[in-house]
N, C-alpha and C positions, 0 to 999 in steps of 0.2 A: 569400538573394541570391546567395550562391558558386554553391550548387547550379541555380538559376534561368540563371547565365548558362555556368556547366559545360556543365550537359546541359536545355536546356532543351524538348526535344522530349520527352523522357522525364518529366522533375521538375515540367512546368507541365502536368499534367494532373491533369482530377477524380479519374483512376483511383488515381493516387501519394497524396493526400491523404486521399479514403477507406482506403487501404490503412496509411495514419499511424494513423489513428483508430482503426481494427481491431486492426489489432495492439500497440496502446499502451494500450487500451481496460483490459485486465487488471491490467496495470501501474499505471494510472492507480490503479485501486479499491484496490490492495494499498496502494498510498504514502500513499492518502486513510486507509485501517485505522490506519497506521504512525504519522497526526499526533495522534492520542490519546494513548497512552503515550510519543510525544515530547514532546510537551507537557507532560506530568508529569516528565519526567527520567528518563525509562527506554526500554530497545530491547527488539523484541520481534523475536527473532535467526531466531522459529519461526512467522513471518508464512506465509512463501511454503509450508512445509512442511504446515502447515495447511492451505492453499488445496490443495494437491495431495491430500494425506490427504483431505479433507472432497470432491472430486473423484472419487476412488474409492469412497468411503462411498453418493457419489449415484446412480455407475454403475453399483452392485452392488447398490441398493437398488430401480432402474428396469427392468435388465435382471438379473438372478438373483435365488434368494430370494424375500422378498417380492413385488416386480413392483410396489411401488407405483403409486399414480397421480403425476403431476409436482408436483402441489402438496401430496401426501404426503412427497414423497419432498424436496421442497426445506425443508419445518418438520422433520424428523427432520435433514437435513443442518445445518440451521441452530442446531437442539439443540446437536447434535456441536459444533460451532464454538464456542458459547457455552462448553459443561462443558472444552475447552481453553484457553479463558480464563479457568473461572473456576480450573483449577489450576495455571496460570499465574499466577493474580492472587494466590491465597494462596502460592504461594512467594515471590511478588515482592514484592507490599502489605501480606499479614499475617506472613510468617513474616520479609520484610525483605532476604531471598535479593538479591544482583548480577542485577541482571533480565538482563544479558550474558551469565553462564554458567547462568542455572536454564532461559532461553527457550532457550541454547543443546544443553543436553538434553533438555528439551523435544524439540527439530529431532529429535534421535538416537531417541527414544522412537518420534515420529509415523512416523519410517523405517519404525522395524521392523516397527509395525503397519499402516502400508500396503502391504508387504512378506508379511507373514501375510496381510491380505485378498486382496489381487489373486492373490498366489503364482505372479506372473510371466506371468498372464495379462492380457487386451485385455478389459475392459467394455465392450458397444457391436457396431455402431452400436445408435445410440438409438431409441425411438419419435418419430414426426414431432410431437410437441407439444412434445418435450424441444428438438429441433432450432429449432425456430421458433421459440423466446424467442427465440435472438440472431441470426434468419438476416435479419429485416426491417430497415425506414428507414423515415424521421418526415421530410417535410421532403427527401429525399433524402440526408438524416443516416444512418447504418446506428445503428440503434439500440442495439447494444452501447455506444457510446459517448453514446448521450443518455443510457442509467443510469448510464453514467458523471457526467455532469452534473447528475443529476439529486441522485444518493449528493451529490456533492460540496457543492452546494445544501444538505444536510441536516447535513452534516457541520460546514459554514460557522458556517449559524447557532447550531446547538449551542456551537461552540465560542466566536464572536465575540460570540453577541449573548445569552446566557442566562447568567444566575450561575455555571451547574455548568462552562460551562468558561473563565470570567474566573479563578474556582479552578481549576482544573486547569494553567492559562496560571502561576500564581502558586504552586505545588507546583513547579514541572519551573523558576520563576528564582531562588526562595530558600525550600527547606523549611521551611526556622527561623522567618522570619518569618512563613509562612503556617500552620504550626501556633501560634504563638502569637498569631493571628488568629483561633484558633479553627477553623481549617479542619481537617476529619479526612482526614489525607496520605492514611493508608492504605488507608479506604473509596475516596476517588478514583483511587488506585494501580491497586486492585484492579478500579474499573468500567473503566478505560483497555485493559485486557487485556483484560476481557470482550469488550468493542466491538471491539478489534482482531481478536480472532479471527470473533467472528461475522461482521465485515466481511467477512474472508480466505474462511469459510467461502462465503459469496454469492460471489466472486469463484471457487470453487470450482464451485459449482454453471454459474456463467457461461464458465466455462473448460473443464466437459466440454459443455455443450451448441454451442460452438465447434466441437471438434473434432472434438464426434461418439464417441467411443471416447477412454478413458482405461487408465491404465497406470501402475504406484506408481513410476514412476521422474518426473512431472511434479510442479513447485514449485519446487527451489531454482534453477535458473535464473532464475525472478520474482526472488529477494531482492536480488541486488547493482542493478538499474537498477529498484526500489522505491526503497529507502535514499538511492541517486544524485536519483531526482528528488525526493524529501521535503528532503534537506539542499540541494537545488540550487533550491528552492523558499526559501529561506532568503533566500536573495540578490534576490529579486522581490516586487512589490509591500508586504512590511513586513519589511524586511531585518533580520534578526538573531531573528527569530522565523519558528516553523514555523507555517505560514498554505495555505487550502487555495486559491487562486486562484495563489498563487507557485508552488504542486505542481504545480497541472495545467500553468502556462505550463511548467515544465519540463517537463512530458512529454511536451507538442509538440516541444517545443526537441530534446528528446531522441531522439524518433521521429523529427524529421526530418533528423537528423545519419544515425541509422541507416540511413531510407532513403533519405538522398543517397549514401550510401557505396558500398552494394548497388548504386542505377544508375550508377555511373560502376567498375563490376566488384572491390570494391574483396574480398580476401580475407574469408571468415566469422570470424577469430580478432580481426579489427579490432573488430566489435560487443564483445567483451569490453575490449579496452584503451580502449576508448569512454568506451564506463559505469566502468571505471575511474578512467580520469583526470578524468571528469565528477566522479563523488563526491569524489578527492582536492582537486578544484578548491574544490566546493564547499563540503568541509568546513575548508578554508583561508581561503577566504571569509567566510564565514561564523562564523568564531571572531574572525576581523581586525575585523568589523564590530561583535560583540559587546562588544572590547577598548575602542574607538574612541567606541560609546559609553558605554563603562560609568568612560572618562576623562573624557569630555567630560561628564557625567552629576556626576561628582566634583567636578570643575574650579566648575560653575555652583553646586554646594551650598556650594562653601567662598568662591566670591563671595557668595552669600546669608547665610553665615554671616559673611562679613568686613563688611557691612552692618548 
């Protein structure tokens, strides 16, 4: 609404709104990877890093080398992604590792080796079949973002409406009791970072056919306004829990702060204290909310018990 009566010759067009969806589209997918092993009670700090690594893996798998075809070249990318979750998962699940600092070398590890592959070179441009996963619209939707909905859709019900992630939901609010429910922490530990990275890895493959040409310096710019809209997702539709309909409202929310900023000439260093103060907002929130009811939660058991 700010932005609406700001600049509204520039902010109430279809063009501004398709250009929300496009470039929040990646973002989106990454935050949607991030609600698995949030879920469980673990960060996966080498999300974005993955997405950019497994980005080069695809553009060096299309255009040098092999030469794959695209749906070669996106099951081998998609491998990749998996085999860094699954050594992700065993530092984090099996061996028990601070998922904070093992994902966070993790990030350091994926550097260097998408550093050794590219070596400072441009993959690309692409083949036109690579291009035109994400160049079309459905609907006048740009379809970047209808896989965005689509992922999100898949993501949802896994977690909301299937046993494996009502446990997974019940790992990440109290371990103790959910192992001695019988649930095995560490197997679900472990598939949470699977998922997350092969997620990261598709948002990889969707992130070089974007741009057309990739380069090992793309990924950690995604991580801070993933995180920002997963924990800012927190605070929407089921407040105190990470929920995928609360992610994606945040990612509009987010994208259209961004691009209200940008049409009213606002500096490029603003996008960063953005998504900043979004996540500190959120993750303030979002602990208040938890507090609040984990009193009120107290409060009604020890009236039940005073009965």
């Amino acid at each position: 609404m700010i932005f609406a009566v700001w600049v509204p010759d520039t902010f109430l067009t279809t063009v501004t709104w398709k250009s929300i969806l496009i470039s929040q589209a990646i973002t989106g997918i990454l935050a949607l990877a991030l609600l698995a092993p949030l879920a469980t009670g673990m960060f996966d700090l080498s999300v974005a890093q993955t997405m950019g690594f497994c980005a080069v893996v695809c553009g060096y798998l299309t255009t040098q080398g092999p030469q794959l075809g695209l749906g070669s070249a996106i099951l081998v990318t998609l491998a990749v992604g998996a085999c860094i979750g699954m050594f992700n998962g065993c530092l984090c699940g099996i061996l028990g590792l601070d998922s904070f600092i093992a994902t966070l070398g993790t990030t350091s590890l994926l550097t260097g080796l998408a550093a050794v592959l590219a070596d400072g070179a441009y993959f690309g441009p692409f083949p036109a079949e690579m291009t035109e996963l994400t160049s079309g619209s459905l609907l006048g939707v740009p379809i970047i973002a209808v896989y965005t909905l689509i992922l999100g859709v898949i993501v949802w019900y896994a977690l909301e409406h299937t046993p494996v992630g009502r446990r997974a939901y019940a790992v990440g609010a109290n371990p103790d009791a959910a192992r001695l429910s019988g649930v095995r922490i560490r197997r679900f530990r472990f598939w949470s970072m699977v998922s997350c990275s092969t997620i990261a890895a598709l948002a990889g493959v969707l992130l070089a056919s974007t741009l057309n040409s990739v380069n090992q310096s793309l990924g950690p710019q995604y991580l801070l306004p993933a995180f920002a809209s997963a924990f800012l997702g927190t605070t929407q539709i089921k407040p105190g829990r990470f929920n995928v309909w609360g992610t994606l409202l945040a990612i509009v929310l987010l994208g259209t702060g961004i691009q209200g900023l940008q049409l009213v000439g606002a500096d490029i260093w603003i996008t960063d204290i953005f998504f900043g103060a979004a996540l500190i907002f959120a993750i303030s929130t979002s602990l208040i909310v938890q507090r609040t009811r984990g009193r009120r939660e107290a409060k009604e058991s020890a009236a039940k018990a005073g009965r």
